[in-house]
N, C-alpha and C positions, 0 to 999 in steps of 0.2 A: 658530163660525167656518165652518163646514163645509167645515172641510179636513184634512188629512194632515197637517199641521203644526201643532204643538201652537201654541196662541193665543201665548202670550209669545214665541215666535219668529217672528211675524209681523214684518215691517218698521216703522217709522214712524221719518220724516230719515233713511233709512239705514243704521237699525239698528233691532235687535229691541228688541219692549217693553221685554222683561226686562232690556237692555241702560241702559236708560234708568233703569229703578228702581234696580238694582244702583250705576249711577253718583252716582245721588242720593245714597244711602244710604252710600255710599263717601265722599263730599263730607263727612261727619262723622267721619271720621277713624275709627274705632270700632274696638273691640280684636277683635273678632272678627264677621264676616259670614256669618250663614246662608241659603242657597236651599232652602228645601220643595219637591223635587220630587214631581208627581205625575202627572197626562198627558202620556207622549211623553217620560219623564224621561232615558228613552236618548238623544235628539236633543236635551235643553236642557242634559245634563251635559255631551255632548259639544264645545256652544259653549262651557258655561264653562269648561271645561277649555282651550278654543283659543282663547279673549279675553283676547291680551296686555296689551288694555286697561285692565282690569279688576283688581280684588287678589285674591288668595286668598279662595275661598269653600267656608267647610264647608257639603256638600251632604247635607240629610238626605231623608229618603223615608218619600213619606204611602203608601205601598200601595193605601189605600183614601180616595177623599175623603171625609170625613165628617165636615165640618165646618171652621170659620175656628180654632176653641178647639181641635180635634182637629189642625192643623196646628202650630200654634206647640207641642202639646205633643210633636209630632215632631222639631221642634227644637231643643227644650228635649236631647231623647232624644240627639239629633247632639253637643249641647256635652256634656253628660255622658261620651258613647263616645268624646269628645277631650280628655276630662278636661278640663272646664271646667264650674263653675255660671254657673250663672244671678244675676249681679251688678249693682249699679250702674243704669244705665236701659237699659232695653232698650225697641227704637222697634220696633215691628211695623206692615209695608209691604207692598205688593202689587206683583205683578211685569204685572197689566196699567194700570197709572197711570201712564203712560211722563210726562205732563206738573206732577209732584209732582216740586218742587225741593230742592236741598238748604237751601237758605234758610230753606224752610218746615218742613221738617222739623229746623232747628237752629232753628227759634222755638217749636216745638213742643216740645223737648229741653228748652232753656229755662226755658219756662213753667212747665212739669212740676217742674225742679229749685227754683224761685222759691217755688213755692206749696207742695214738700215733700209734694207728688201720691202717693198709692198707683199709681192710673191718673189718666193726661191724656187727652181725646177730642179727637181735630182736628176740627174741626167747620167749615161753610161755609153759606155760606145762600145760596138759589140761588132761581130765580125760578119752575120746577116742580119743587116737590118730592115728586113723585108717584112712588113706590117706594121713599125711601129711609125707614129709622128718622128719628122724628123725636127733638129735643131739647126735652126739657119741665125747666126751671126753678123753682125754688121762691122764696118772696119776696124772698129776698136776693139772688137772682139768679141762686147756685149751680146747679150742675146737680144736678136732681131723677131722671130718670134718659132711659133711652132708649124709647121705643114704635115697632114694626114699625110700618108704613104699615096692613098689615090689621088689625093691630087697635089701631088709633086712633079716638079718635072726633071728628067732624064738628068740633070746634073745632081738635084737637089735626094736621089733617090741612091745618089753617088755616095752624098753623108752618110756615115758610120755611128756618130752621135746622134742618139733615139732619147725623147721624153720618158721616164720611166712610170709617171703617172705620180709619185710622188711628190706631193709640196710641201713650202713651208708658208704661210698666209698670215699677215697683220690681221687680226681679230676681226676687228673695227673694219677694215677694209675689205675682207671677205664676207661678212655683214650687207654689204654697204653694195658690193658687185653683183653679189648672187641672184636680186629681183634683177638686174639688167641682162643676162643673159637671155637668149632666147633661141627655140625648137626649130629653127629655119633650117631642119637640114633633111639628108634623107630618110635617118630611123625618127624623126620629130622629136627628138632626146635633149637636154640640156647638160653640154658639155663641160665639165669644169676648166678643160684647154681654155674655153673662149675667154674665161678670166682673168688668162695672162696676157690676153691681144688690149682686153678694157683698161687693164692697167696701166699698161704702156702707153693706152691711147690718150690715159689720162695724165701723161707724162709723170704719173709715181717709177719709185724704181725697181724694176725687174732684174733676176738676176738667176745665175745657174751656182750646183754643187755637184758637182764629180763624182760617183761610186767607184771606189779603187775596181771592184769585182763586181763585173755586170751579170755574175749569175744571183747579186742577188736582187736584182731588179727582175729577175722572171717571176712570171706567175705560170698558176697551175689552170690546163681550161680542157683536160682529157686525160685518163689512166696512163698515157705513154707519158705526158708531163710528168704528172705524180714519179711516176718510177723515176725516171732520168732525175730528178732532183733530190728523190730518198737515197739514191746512187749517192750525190754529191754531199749532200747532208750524212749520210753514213762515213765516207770516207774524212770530210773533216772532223764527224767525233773520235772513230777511229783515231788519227793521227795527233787528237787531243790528248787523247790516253797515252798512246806510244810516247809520246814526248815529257808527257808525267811520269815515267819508268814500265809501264808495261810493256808488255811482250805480244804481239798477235802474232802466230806462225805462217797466218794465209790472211792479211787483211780484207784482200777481197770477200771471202765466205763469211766474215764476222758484220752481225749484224746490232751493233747497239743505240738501246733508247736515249733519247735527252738527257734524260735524269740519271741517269746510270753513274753511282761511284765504284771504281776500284782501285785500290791499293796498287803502294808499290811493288815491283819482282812478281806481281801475277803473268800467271800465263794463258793466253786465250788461244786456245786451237780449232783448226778448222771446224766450219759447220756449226758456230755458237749462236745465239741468240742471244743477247741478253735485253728484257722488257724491262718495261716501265718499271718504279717502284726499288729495283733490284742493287743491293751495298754489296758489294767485295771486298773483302777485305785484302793483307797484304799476302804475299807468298802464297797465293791460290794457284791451285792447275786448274783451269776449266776445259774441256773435250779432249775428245772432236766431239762433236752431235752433241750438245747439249743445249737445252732452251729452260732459260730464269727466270720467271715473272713475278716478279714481288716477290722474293727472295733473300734473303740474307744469309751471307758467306764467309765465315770466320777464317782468323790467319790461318796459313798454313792446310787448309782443309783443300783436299779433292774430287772433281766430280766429273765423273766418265759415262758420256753415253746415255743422259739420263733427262728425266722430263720434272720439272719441280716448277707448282705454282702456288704462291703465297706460302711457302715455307723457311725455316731455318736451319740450319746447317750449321754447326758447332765448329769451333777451331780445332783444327786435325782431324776433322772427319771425313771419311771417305764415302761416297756414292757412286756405284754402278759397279759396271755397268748395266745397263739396260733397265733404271731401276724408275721410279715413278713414284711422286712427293706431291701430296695436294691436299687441298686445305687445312693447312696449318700442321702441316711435318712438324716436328720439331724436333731438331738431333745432337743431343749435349756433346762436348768436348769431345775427343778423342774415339767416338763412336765408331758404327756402320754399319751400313745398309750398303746390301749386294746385289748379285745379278737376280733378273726378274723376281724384285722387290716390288710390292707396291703397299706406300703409307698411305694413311683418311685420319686426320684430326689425332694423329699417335704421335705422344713424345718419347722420345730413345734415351733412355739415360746414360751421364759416363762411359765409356770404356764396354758400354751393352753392342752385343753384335745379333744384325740381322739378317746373313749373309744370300741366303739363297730362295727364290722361287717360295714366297708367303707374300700374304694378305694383312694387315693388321689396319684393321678401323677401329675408331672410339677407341685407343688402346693406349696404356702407358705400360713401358719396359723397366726396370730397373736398372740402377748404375751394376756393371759389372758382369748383366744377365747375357743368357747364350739365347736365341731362338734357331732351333731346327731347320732343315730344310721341308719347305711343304707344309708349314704351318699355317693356317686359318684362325682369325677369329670369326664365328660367326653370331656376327652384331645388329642384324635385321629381320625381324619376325614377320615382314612385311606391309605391319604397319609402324613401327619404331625402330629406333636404334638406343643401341643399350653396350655398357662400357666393360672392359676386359682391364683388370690389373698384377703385371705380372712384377712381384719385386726384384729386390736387388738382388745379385747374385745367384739366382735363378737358374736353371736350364730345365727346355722343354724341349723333348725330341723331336725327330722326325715326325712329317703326315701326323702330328697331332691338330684336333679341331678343340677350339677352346667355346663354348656355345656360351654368350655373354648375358646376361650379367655372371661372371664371376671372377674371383682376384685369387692367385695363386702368391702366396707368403713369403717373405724375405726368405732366401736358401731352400726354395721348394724344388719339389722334380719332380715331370713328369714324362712317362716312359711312352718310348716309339709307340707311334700308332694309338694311342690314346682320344678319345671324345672324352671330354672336361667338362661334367657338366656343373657340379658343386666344388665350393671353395676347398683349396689345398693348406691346409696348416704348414707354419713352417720348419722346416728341417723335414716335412713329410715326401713320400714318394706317392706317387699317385697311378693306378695301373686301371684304363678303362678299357677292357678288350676283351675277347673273348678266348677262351682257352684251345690252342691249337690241335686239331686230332689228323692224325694219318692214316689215310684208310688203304693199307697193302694192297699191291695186285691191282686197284681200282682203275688202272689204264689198260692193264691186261682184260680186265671184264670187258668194259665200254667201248675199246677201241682196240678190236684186236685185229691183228692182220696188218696196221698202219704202222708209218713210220716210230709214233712214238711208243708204239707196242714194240717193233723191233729191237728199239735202242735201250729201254726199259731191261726185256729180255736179255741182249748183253749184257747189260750193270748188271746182273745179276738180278732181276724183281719175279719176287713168285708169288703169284695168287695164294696166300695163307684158306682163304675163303672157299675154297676148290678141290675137292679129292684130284687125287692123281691118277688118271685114266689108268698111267701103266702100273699102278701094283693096289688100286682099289683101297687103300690106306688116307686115312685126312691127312693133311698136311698141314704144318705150324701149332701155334697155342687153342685153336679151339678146340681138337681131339676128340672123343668118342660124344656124342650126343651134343656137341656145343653148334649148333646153326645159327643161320640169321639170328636167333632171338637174341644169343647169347652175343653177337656182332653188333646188334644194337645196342644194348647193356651197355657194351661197355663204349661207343661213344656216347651214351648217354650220360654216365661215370664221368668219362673222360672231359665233357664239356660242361658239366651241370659241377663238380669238384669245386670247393671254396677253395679259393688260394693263401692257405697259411704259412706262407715258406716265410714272409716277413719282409 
């Protein structure tokens, strides 16, 4: 794989290979489950240790790989040291064949028990079968035994039907074979193949079990594998859905997790993602361009365009586009949040809209409230975060900044352009701003001769501040003795005035 991460933890739907075997192999109910760790065994215990998903798994340890035969008798080594033999059927599985079911493997089990098998071979026939053991047969049809691909000869290379590596093994007799094998070959490895030639030789009975779909006898041994089978794994969740009533408009770009539920009459459009963790509910639109992750999406709600991880989403609420939901959105019924939105740990109440280009962290809205276009909470001092609540029924304007910790009051208001820095009572209006002054003629002084002096000029703007060259007369309200001083004055008035209008 050429990487730092042991292969079986690589991803595919969502989760790791090994996520995927384990589950299978779980799907049979079985008295006990073992993982052979070997590369990176620190980093694959560690998940199965924290995949509540998953049952209990005795973890035993290859220290050195040296073999498929030298793995299971590690195994074998683990039930021993948990005081357990080796009983009954024991199914031996790969932790990269993420697309091997339980199905297959309880027909496999099956078979095995039917025919009273020492060893059962899953077997698949695939249309190149170039590298794998082949399956050579004897006249009755029985299996005669297995041959490596290298040393087959030119008819035997002919076979289509490949070992898939899978078995089903008597207990007691896989026990019983595993000291017999031996490293006589040229990586010095102990093969668990060799196990099906000693059985036969010991005239026990051998036998085979057929995979209807030999894609799921592939394993994963390079990034180009990985892809090509989350290919095939994506399209049969896909088509699991479709066939449950949903809708994908471009299956190909829809990309969903394992665990992924949604409802019936949803609709998934181009460009979707939806991750791990993430419930749909029924009559959903989802996209185009949308990605879910741990998510929850009530009936009837919409989401366009937008990025949401680890949040909620109410029934009939709408999202985007372009909007942005993470850690722990939370958006009640009938809500919304709009274009360049972006939520942090804020719940939206009822019927509250957050339509346009705002921030809101550590924040609660209230059911029915309006937020502005351009609104900020600002919730981090740099070294904390600290919470904004804004009640029900609410409206705050535009470009207003709400500086947190404070709560604005059921039926509060607060006006365009406002810094918020103390709480709003409610039914209060709240006005944090500075009082506007126009200072006449000001483009005429500063910038004159320029475009916006000319256009100025047209509209009619005259320097008040300016005698008038041609008749040596002031011009406007300042009049005889009023200068500068008196120009400051009065933006001084003008911006220093308490605002008592109410």
């Amino acid at each position: 794989m050429r990487s730092a991460l042991p292969k079986v933890l690589h991803p595919i739907a969502g989760r790791p290979l090994v996520w995927h075997a384990l589950r299978a192999a779980a799907g049979l109910s079985p008295e006990r489950l073992v993982a052979v760790l070997g590369n990176g065994r620190e980093q694959v215990a560690e998940f199965l240790r924290g995949a509540a998903d998953l049952p209990p798994v005795i973890e035993a340890v290859q220290d050195q790989q040296l073999g498929t035969g030298h793995a299971v008798a590690c195994a074998l080594d683990a039930l021993r040291g948990n005081g357990f033999e080796p009983a009954g059927t024991v199914i031996v599985s790969y932790g990269d064949v993420p697309l091997l079911t339980t199905d297959t493997l309880a027909a496999l089990a099956a078979d095995h028990a039917a025919a009273g098998n020492a060893v059962t071979v899953l077997t698949a026939t695939v249309g190149d079968p170039t590298g794998y053991g082949r399956i050579t047969r004897d006249a009755d049809g029985g299996l005669a035994g297995i041959v490596e691909h290298k040393d087959a000869t030119d008819a035997q290379r002919g076979i289509t039907e490949i070992n898939s590596g899978v078995y089903a093994f008597d207990g007691a007799v896989l026990a019983e074979l595993l000291p017999r094998i031996g490293s006589a070959n040229a990586q010095g490895e102990v093969y668990l193949t060799d196990a099906v030639a000693l059985a036969k030789a010991d005239g026990r009975n051998v036998g085979t079990s057929h995979a209807d779909d030999p894609i799921e006898t592939e394993g994963v041994n390079d990034r180009v594998q990985l892809a090509q089978l989350s290919a095939v794994l994506r399209d049969r969740i896909v088509q699991q859905h479709q066939r449950a009533g949903v809708t994908f408009l471009d299956p190909a770009s829809a990309w969903v997790h394992t665990d992924v539920q949604i409802g019936q009459d949803t609709s998934i459009g181009p460009g979707v993602q939806l991750e791990a963790g993430s419930q749909i509910g029924s009559g959903v639109r989802i996209g185009p361009d949308v990605t879910l992750s741990n998510c929850r999406v009530g009936d009837g709600a919409q989401v366009v365009r937008a990025h949401c991880l680890d949040s909620d989403i109410g029934a009939g609420a709408t999202v985007g586009p372009y909007s942005y939901l993470r850690q722990r959105a939370v958006l009640a019924a009938g809500s919304k949040v709009g274009t360049f939105v972006e939520l942090k740990k804020t719940q939206v109440g009822a019927g509250a809209k957050v339509p346009h280009q705002t921030y809101l962290g550590d924040a609660t809205v209230g059911a029915g409230s309006n937020v502005g276009a351009g609104v900020i909470t600002a919730n981090y001092d740099g070294t904390s975060k600290f919470e904004t609540h804004i009640g029900a029924a609410s409206f705050v304007g535009s470009n207003v900044t709400l500086v947190a910790p404070v709560t604005l009051a059921d039926g509060s208001y607060v006006a365009t352009g406002s810094t918020v820095t103390d709480d709003v009572p409610p039914g209060a209006l709240a006005v944090a701003r500075g009082r506007q002054y126009n200072s006449d003629g000001w483009v005429l002084r500063k910038h004159p001769g320029t475009a916006m002096d000319r256009a100025a000029r047209s509209a009619g703007a005259v320097d008040r501040d300016r005698t008038d060259p041609g008749t040596g007369s002031g011009l406007g309200g300042a009049g005889a003795g009023a200068g500068p001083d008196a120009t400051t004055d009065a933006i001084t008035d003008a911006t220093g005035r308490e605002d008592n209008r109410g």
